[in-house]
C-alpha positions as semicolon CSV with decimal commas, in nm:
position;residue;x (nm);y (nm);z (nm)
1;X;0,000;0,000;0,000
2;X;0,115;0,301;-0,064
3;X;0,085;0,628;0,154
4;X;0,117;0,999;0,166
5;X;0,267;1,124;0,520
6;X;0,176;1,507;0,525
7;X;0,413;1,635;0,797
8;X;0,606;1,313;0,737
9;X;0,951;1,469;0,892
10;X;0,778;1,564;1,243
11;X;0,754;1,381;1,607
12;X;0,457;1,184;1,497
13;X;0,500;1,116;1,113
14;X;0,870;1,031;1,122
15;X;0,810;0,772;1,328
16;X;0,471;0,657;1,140
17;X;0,641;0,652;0,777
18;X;0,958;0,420;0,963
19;X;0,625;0,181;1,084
20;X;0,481;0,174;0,788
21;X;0,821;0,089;0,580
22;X;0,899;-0,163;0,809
23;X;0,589;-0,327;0,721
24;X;0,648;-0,340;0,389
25;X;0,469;-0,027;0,297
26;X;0,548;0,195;0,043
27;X;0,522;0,524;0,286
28;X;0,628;0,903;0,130
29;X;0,702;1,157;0,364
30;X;0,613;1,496;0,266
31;X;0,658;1,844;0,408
32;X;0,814;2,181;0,318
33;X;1,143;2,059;0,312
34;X;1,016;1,809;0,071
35;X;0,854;2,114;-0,150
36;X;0,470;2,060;-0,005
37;X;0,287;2,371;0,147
38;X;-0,019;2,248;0,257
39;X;-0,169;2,626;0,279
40;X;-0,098;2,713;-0,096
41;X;-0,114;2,413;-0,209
42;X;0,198;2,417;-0,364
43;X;0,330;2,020;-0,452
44;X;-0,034;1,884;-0,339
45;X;-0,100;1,693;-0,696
46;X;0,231;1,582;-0,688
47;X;0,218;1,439;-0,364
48;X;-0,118;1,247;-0,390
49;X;-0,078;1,128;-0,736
50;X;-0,044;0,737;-0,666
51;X;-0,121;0,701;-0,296
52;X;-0,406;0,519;-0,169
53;X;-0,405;0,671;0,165
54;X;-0,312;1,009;0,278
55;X;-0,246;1,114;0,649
56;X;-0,240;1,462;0,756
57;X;0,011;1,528;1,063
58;X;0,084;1,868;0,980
59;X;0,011;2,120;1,315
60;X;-0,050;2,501;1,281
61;X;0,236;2,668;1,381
62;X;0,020;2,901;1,642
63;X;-0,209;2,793;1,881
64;X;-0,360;3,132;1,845
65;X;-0,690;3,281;1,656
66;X;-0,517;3,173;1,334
67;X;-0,535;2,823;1,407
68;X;-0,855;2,823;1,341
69;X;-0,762;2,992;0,974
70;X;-0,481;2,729;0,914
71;X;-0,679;2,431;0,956
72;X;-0,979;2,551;0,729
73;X;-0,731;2,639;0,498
74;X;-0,489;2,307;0,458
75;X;-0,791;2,094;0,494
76;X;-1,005;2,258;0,230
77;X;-0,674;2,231;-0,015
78;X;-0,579;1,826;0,104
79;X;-0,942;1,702;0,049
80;X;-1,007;1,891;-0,278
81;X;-0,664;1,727;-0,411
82;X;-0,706;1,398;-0,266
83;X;-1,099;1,366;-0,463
84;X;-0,918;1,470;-0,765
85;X;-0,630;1,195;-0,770
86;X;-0,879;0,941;-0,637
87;X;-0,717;0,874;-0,292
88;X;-0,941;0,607;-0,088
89;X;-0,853;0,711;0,270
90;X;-0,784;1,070;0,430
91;X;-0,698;1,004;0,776
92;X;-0,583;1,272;1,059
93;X;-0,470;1,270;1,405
94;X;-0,638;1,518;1,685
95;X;-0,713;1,554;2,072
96;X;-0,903;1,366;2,303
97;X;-1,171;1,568;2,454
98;X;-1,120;1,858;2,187
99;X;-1,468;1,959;2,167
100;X;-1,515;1,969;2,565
101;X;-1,296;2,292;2,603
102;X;-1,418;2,498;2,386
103;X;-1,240;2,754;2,580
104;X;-0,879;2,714;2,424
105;X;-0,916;2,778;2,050
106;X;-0,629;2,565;1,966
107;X;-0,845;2,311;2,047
108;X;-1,151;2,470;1,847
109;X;-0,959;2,438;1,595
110;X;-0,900;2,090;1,588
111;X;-1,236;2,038;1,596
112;X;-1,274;2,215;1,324
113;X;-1,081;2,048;1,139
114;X;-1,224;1,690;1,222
115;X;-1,568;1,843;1,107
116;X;-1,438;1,910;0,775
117;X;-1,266;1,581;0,690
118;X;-1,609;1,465;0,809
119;X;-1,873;1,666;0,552
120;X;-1,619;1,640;0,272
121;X;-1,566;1,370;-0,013
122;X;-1,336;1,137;0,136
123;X;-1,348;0,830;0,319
124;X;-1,162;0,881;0,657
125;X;-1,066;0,836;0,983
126;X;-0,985;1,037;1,287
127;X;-0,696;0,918;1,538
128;X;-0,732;1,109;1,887
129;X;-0,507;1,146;2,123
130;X;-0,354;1,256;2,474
131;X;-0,109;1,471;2,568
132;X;0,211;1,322;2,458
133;X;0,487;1,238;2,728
134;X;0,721;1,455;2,484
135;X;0,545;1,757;2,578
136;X;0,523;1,749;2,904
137;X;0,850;1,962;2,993
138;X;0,694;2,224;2,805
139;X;0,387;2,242;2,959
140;X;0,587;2,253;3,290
141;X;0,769;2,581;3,134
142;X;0,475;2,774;3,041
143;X;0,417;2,832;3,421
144;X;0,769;2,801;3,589
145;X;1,013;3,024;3,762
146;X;1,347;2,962;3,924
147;X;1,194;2,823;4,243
148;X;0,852;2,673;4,156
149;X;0,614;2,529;3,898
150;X;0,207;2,651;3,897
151;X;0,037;2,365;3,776
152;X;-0,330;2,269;3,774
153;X;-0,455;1,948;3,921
154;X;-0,626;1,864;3,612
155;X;-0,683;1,509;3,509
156;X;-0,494;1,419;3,194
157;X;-0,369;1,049;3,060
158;X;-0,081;1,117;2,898
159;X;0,089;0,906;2,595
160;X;0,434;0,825;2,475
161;X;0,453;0,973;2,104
162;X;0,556;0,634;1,987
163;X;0,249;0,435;2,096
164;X;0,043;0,778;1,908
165;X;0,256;0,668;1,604
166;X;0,165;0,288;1,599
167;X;-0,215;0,389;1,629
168;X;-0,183;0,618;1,333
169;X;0,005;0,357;1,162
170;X;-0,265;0,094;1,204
171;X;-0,547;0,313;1,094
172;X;-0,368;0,430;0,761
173;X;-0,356;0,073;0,644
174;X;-0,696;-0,043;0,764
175;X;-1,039;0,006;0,634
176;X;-1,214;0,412;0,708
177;X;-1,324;0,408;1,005
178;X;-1,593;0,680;0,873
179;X;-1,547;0,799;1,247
180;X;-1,302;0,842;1,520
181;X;-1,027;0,617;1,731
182;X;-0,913;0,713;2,096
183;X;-0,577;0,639;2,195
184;X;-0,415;0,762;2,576
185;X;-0,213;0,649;2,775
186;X;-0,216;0,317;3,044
187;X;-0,218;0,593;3,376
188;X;-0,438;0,925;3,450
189;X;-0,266;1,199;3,670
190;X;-0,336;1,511;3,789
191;X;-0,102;1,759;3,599
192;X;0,030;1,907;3,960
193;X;0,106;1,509;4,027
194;X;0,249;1,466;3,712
195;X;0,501;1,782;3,727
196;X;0,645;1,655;4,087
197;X;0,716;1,275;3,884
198;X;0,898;1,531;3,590
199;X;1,146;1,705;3,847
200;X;1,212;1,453;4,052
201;X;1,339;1,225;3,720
202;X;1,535;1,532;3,657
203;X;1,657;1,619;3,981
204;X;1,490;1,927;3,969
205;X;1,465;2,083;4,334
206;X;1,185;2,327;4,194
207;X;0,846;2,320;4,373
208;X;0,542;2,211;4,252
209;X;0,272;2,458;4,346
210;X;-0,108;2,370;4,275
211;X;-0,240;2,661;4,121
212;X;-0,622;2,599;3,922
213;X;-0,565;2,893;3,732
214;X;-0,231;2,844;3,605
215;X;-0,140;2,742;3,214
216;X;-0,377;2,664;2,995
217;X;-0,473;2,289;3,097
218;X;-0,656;2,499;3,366
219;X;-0,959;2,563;3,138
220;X;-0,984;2,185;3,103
221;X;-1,269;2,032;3,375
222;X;-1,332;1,760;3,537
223;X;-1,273;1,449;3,328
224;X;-1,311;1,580;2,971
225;X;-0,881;1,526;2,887
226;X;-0,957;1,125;3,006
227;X;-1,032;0,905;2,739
228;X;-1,380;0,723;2,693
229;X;-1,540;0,384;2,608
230;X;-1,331;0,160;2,364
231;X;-1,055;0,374;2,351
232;X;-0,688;0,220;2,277
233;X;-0,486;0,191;2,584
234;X;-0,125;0,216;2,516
235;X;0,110;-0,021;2,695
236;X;0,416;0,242;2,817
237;X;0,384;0,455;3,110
238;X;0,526;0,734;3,226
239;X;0,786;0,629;3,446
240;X;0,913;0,362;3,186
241;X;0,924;0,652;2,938
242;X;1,168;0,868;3,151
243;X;1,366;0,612;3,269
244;X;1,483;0,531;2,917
C-alpha cells in the first residue's frame, strides 16, 4: 500500500512513515522541506498522485486565533486534491476531549478540522489522542520560575509519542473508520502530580505549586482530557518513558 505522510519529517509522522516501511509499505514523507505547502497548495497533486491513503500530521504553527484559519485552509486544499487523484482514505490525528474545552481555540480548531474531513468527499478516519509524554517539559515551562512550577490538578492520561505513532500507523492501512479512534495512555494523573514525577526524574529541586488557574490545561474540567469507552490503551507509562 502506498501512503502519503503530510508532515512526514515531524515527532509523529517520522516515526509513522519508519512503521509503515517496516511493514512493507510503500510510505512518502512529505513536508516543506520536501517542497509541499499544505496552505498554498503548492506540490499537493504531486504528492497524492499514486497514494491510496493520505495522512495529515501537519500542526498550525500558532495555537492562536489563526489556528482556526490554518486548519480551514490546509484541509479545504488536502481534500479537494485527494478527490481529484482518487485517494481512498484521508486520515488525521487530533485531541481527546477537543470539543469539551471549547475555551482554548487551539483546540476549536482541531475540531474544526475533524468536522471538515467529516462533511467532505473522502473516506476517513480520525486518530485522537492525549497529551504526549514529549510535551510534558513544556507544559511545565509555560508556568515556571526559578523556584517553583504553577500547575493545575487537572486530570490528563498522557501518551508516549511512539504508541500515538503505531495507532496512526494501524489506521492508515486499515479500512475508514468513517469515524473516530481514541488512543491515551495506560495511567491518569493530575497535571500538579504529574510535574512533581517530571522534576524529581530530573533532579529538579523546583516546587510544585497547585495553582487551578495556572497554564492553559486549567480551562480543562473535570474528566473531559480522560479518554472514553473503547478507547486504545497504550502499553508504556510514564515512568518507563523517563527512565529510558
Amino acid at each position: 500500500m502506498k501512503i502519503a505522510v503530510i508532515g512526514g519529517t515531524g515527532l509523529i509522522g517520522s516515526q509513522v512513515v519508519k512503521i509503515l516501511t517496516a511493514c512493507g509499505h510503500e510510505a512518502v514523507p512529505h513536508s516543506p522541506s520536501t517542497g509541499l505547502d499544505l496552505l498554498s497548495g503548492k506540490g499537493l497533486p504531486e504528492a497524492l498522485a499514486g497514494p491510496d491513503v493520505v495522512v495529515n500530521l501537519t500542526d498550525s504553527p500558532t495555537s492562536d486565533e489563526a489556528s482556526l484559519g490554518f486548519f480551514q485552509t490546509t484541509m479545504d486544499n488536502l481534500l479537494l486534491a485527494a478527490r481529484s487523484a482518487g485517494v481512498g482514505h484521508a486520515v488525521v490525528l487530533s485531541i481527546v476531549g477537543a470539543e469539551l474545552v471549547p475555551e482554548l481555540v487551539y483546540y476549536r480548531a482541531k475540531v474544526l478540522q475533524e468536522d471538515i474531513l467529516k462533511a467532505g468527499p473522502v473516506p476517513y478516519s480520525i486518530v485522537r489522542a492525549t497529551q504526549f509524554f514529549e510535551f510534558i517539559d513544556t507544559v511545565l515551562s509555560w508556568t515556571s520560575d526559578d523556584k517553583t512550577v504553577r500547575l493545575p490538578a487537572t486530570r490528563i492520561q498522557p501518551t508516549a509519542s511512539a504508541d500515538v505513532a503505531q495507532a496512526v500507523a494501524e489506521v492508515c492501512v486499515s479500512a475508514p473508520l468513517q469515524g473516530t479512534r481514541n488512543v491515551a495512555g495506560p495511567e491518569v494523573f493530575t497535571l500538579d502530580e504529574l510535574g512533581r514525577i517530571t522534576l524529581a526524574a530530573h533532579g529538579d529541586q523546583r516546587a510544585v505549586v497547585t495553582d487551578n488557574n495556572a497554564g492553559k490545561y486549567a480551562a480543562a474540567s473535570s474528566d473531559v482530557l480522560i479518554a472514553k469507552g473503547d478507547a486504545v490503551i497504550a502499553k508504556t507509562t510514564y515512568r518507563d518513558w523517563l527512565a529510558r
